[in-house]
MIMAR-441789 format. One record per residue (C-alpha): residue number from 1; residue in one letter; chain; x, y, z. Coordinates in Angstrom, 1 decimal. Example, Ala and Ser with C-alpha at 12.3 -4.5 7.8 and 13.67 -1.06 7.14 Angstrom:
2
{1; A; A; {12.3; -4.5; 7.8}}
{2; S; A; {13.7; -1.1; 7.1}}
***
This chain:
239
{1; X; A; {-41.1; 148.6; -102.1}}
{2; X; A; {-44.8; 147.0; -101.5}}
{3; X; A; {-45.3; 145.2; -98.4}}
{4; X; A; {-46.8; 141.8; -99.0}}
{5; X; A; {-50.3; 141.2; -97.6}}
{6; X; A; {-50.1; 138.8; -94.5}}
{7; X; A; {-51.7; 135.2; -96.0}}
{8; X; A; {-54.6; 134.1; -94.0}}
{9; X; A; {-52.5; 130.9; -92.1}}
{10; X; A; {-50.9; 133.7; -90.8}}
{11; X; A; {-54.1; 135.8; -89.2}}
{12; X; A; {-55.1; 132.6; -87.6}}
{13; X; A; {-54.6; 131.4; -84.2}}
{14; X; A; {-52.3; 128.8; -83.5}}
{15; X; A; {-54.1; 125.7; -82.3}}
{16; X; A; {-52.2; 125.1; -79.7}}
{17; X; A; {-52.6; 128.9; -78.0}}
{18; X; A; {-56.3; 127.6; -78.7}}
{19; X; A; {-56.2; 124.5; -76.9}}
{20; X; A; {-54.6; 126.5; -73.6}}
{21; X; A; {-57.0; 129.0; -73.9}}
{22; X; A; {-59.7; 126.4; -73.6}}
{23; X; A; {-57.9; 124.9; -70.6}}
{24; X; A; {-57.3; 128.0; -69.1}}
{25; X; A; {-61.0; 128.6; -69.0}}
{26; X; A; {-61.7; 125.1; -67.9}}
{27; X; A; {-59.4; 125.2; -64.8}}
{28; X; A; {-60.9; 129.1; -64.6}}
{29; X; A; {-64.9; 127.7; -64.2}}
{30; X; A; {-63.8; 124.7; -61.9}}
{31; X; A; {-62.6; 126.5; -59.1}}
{32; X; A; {-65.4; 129.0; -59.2}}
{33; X; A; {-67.5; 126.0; -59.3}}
{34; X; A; {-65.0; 124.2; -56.2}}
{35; X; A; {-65.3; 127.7; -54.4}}
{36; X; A; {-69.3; 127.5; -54.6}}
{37; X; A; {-69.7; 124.0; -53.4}}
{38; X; A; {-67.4; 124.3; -50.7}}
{39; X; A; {-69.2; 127.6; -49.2}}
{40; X; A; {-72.4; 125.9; -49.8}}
{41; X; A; {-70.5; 122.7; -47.0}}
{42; X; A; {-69.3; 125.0; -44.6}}
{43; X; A; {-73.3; 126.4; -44.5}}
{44; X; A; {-74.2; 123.1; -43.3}}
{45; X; A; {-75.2; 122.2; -39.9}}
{46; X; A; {-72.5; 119.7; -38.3}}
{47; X; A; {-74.0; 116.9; -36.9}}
{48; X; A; {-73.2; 116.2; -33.5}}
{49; X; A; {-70.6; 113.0; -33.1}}
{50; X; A; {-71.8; 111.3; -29.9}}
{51; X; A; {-71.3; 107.5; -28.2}}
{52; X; A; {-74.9; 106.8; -26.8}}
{53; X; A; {-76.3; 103.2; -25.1}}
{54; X; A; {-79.9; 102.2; -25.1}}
{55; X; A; {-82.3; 100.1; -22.8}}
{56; X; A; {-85.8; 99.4; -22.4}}
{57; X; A; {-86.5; 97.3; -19.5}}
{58; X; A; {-89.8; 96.7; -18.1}}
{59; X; A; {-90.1; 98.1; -14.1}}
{60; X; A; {-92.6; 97.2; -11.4}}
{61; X; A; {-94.3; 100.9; -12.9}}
{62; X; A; {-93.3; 102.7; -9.7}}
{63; X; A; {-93.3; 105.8; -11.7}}
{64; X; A; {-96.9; 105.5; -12.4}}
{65; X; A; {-100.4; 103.5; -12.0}}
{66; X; A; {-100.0; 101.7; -15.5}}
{67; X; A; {-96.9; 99.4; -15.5}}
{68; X; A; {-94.9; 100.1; -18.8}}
{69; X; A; {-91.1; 100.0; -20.5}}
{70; X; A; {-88.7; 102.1; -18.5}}
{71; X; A; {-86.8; 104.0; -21.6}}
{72; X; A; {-83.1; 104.9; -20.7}}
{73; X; A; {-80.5; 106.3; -22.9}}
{74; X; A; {-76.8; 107.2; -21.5}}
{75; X; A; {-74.6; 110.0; -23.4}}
{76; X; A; {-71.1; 107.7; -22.9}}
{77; X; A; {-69.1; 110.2; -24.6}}
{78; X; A; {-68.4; 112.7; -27.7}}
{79; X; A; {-69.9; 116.2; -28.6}}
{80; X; A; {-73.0; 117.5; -26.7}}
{81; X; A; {-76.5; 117.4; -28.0}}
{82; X; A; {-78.9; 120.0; -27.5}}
{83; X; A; {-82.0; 118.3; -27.6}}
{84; X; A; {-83.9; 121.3; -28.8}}
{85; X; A; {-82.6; 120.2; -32.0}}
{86; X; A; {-83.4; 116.4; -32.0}}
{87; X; A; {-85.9; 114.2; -32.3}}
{88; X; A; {-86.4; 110.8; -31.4}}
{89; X; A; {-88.4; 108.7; -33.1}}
{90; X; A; {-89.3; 104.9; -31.8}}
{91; X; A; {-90.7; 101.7; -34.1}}
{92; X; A; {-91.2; 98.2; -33.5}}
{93; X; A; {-93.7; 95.3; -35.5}}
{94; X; A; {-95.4; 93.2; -33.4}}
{95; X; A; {-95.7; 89.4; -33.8}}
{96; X; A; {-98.2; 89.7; -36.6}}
{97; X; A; {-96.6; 93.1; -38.4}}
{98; X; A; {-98.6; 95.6; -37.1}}
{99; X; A; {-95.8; 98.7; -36.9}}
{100; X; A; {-95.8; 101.2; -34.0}}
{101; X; A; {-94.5; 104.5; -34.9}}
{102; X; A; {-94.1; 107.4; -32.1}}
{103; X; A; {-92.0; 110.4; -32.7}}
{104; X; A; {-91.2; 112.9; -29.8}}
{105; X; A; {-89.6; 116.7; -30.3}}
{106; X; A; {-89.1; 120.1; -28.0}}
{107; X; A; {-92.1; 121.2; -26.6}}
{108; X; A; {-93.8; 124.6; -28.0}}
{109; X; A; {-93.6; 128.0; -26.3}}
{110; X; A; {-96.2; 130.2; -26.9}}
{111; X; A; {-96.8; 133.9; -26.7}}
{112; X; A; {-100.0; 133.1; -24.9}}
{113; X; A; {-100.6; 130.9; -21.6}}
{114; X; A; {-103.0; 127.8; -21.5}}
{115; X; A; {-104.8; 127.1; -18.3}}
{116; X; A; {-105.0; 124.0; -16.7}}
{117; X; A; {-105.8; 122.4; -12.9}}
{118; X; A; {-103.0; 121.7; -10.5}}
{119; X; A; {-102.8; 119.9; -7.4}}
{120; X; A; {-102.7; 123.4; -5.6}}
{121; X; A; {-104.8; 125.4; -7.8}}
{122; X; A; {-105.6; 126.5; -11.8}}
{123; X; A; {-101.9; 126.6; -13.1}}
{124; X; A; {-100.8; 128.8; -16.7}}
{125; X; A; {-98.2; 127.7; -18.7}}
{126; X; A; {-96.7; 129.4; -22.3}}
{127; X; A; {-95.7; 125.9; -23.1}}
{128; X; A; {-98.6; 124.3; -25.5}}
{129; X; A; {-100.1; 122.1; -23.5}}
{130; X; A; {-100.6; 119.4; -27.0}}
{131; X; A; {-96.8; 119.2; -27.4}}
{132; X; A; {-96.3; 118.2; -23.9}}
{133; X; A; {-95.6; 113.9; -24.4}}
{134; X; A; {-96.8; 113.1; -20.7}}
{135; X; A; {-99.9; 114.4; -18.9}}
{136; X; A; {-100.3; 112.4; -15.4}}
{137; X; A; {-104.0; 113.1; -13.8}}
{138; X; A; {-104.3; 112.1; -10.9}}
{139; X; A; {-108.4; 111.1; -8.5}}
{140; X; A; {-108.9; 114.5; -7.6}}
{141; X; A; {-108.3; 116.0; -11.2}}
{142; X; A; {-105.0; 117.8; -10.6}}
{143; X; A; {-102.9; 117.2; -13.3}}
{144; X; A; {-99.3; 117.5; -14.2}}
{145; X; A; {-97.3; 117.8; -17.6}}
{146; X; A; {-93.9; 117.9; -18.9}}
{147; X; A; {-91.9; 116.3; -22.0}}
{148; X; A; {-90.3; 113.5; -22.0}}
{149; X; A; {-87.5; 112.2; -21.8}}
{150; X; A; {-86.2; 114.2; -18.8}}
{151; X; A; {-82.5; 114.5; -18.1}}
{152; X; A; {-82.1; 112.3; -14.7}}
{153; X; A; {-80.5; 113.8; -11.8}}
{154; X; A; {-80.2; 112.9; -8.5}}
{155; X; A; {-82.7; 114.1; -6.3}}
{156; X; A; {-84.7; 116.1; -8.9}}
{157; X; A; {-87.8; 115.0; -11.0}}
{158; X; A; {-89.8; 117.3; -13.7}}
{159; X; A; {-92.9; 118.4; -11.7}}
{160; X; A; {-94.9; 119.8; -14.4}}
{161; X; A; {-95.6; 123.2; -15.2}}
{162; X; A; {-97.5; 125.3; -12.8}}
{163; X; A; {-96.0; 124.4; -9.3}}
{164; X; A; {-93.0; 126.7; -8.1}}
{165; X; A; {-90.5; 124.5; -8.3}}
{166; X; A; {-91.1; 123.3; -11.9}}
{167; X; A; {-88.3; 121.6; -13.8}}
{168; X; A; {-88.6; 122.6; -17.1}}
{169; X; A; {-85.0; 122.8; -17.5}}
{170; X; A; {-85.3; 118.8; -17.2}}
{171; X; A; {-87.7; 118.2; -20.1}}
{172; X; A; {-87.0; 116.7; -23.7}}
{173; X; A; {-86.1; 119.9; -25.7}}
{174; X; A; {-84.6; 122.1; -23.1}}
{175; X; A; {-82.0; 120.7; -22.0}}
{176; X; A; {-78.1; 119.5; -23.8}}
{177; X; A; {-77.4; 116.2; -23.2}}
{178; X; A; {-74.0; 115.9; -22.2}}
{179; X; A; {-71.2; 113.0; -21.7}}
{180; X; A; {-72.2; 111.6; -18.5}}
{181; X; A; {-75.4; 112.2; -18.5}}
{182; X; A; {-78.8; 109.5; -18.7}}
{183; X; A; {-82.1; 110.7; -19.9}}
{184; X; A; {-85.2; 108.5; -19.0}}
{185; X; A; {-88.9; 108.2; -19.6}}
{186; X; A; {-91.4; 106.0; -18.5}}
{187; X; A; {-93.5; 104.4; -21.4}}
{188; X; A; {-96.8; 103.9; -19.7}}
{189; X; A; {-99.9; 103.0; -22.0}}
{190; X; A; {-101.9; 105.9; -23.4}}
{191; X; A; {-105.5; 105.5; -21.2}}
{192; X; A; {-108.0; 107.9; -20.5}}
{193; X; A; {-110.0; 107.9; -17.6}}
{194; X; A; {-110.0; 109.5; -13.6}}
{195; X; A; {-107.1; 106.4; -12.3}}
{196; X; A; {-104.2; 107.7; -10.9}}
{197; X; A; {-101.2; 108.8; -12.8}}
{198; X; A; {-102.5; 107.4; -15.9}}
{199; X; A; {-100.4; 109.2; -18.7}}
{200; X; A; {-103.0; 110.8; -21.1}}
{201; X; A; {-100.3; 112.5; -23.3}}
{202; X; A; {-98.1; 110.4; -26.0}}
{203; X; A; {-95.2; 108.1; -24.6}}
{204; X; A; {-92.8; 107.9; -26.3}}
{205; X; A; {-93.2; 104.2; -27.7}}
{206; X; A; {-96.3; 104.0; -29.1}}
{207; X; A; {-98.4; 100.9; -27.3}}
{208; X; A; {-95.0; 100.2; -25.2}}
{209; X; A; {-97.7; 97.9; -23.4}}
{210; X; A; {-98.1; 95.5; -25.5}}
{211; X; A; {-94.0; 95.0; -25.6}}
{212; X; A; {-93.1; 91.7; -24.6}}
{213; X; A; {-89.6; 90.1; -23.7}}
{214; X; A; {-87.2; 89.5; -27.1}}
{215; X; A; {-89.5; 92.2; -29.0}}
{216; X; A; {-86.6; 94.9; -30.5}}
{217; X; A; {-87.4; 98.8; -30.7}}
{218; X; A; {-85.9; 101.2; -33.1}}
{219; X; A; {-84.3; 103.6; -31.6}}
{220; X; A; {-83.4; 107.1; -33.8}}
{221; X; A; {-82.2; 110.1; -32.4}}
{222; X; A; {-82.1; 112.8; -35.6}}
{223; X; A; {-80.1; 116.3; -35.8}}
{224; X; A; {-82.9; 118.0; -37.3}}
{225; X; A; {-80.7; 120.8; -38.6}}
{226; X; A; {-78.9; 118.7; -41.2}}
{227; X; A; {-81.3; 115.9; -40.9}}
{228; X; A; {-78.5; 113.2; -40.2}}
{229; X; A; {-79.1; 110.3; -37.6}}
{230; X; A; {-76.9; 110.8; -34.5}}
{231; X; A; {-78.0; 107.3; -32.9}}
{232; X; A; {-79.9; 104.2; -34.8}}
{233; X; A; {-80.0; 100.7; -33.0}}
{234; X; A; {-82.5; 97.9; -32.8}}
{235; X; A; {-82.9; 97.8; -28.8}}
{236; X; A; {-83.9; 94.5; -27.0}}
{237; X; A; {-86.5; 95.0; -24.4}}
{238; X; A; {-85.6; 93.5; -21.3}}
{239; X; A; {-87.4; 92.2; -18.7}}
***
């Protein structure tokens, strides 16, 4: 007896195994696709989560021979921040919109050393001397440089490079700011000349000089590994 030939309805595919096949695949590529994006998000830097207070108040300028803002910003609580990380950058207008922009990061290290005067005698250093934000010089040409702002603690103040007792562990960039701790700079005006303790460097507000009472500073402290702002507030200088 002859077998009949299968009709071609028969060959075909159902279109209902079609329609799962296509969904099977679908659900197939998104989770390859989930899988990548969600490798790619664990890659990512985390940004530190941190509780941080701001003030800019003018002082007597004790610190130095040019009165200026004294810059101060407390770690109330959260993760730690290493610094060498950050950067902080600092913005105000004036009365008649011309903007002041200063940003300040981790000072370089060098393979080489840069010579410089001290109050002792010529000094080295493998920190850059350029990406140091204060350079105090004082009558008798002895200078002294570090990066600001320097972790506050009782008893201790960044010296500069070159003296035996140097700080370094205090300056902007080398140190991890922790819950508890206060960080401070003193804004002085950027002068050159031979007066004492004028800051030739870069403070960290640009023309914090010409700050006057109600005037408000932006205040941004970036994670520059994901590039995500820990801190942003509009500060009032006080006086």
């Amino acid at each position: 007896m002859e077998r009949s030939k299968p009709t071609s309805d028969e060959c075909a595919v159902s279109p209902v195994v079609g329609v799962m096949l296509m969904l099977v695949v679908t659900i197939i590529i998104a989770a390859v696709v989930s899988a990548f994006a969600a490798g790619m998000g664990t890659q990512k830097e985390k940004t530190p989560q941190s509780s941080l207070e701001c003030h800019i108040k003018w002082d007597n300028g004790a610190m130095s021979g040019v009165p200026g803002p004294l810059f101060t910003l407390r770690h109330i609580g959260g993760d730690p921040i290493n610094t060498k990380n950050t950067k902080l950058v600092t913005s105000w207008a004036n009365a008649t919109g011309i903007y002041h922009i200063q940003s300040t990061v981790a000072p370089v290290w060098g393979t080489g050393q840069e010579t410089y005067t001290t109050a002792r005698s010529p000094g080295t250093s493998n920190y850059t001397l350029s990406s140091l934000n204060t350079h105090y010089t004082s009558t008798s040409g002895a200078s002294l440089y570090y990066n600001a702002p320097y972790l506050a603690v009782p008893g201790s103040y960044p010296t500069g490079t070159g003296f035996a007792n140097n700080d370094t562990v205090l300056w902007f960039g080398n140190y991890v700011f922790r819950a508890g701790d206060v960080i401070q700079a003193n804004t002085d005006n950027t002068v050159s000349g031979t007066a004492n303790y004028q800051n030739q460097a870069t403070p960290i507000i640009k023309d914090a000089q010409l700050l006057t009472r109600n005037d408000y500073v932006n205040v941004k402290l970036i994670d520059v590994k994901s590039g995500s702002t820990i801190y942003e507030k509009d500060i009032l200088v006080e006086r």
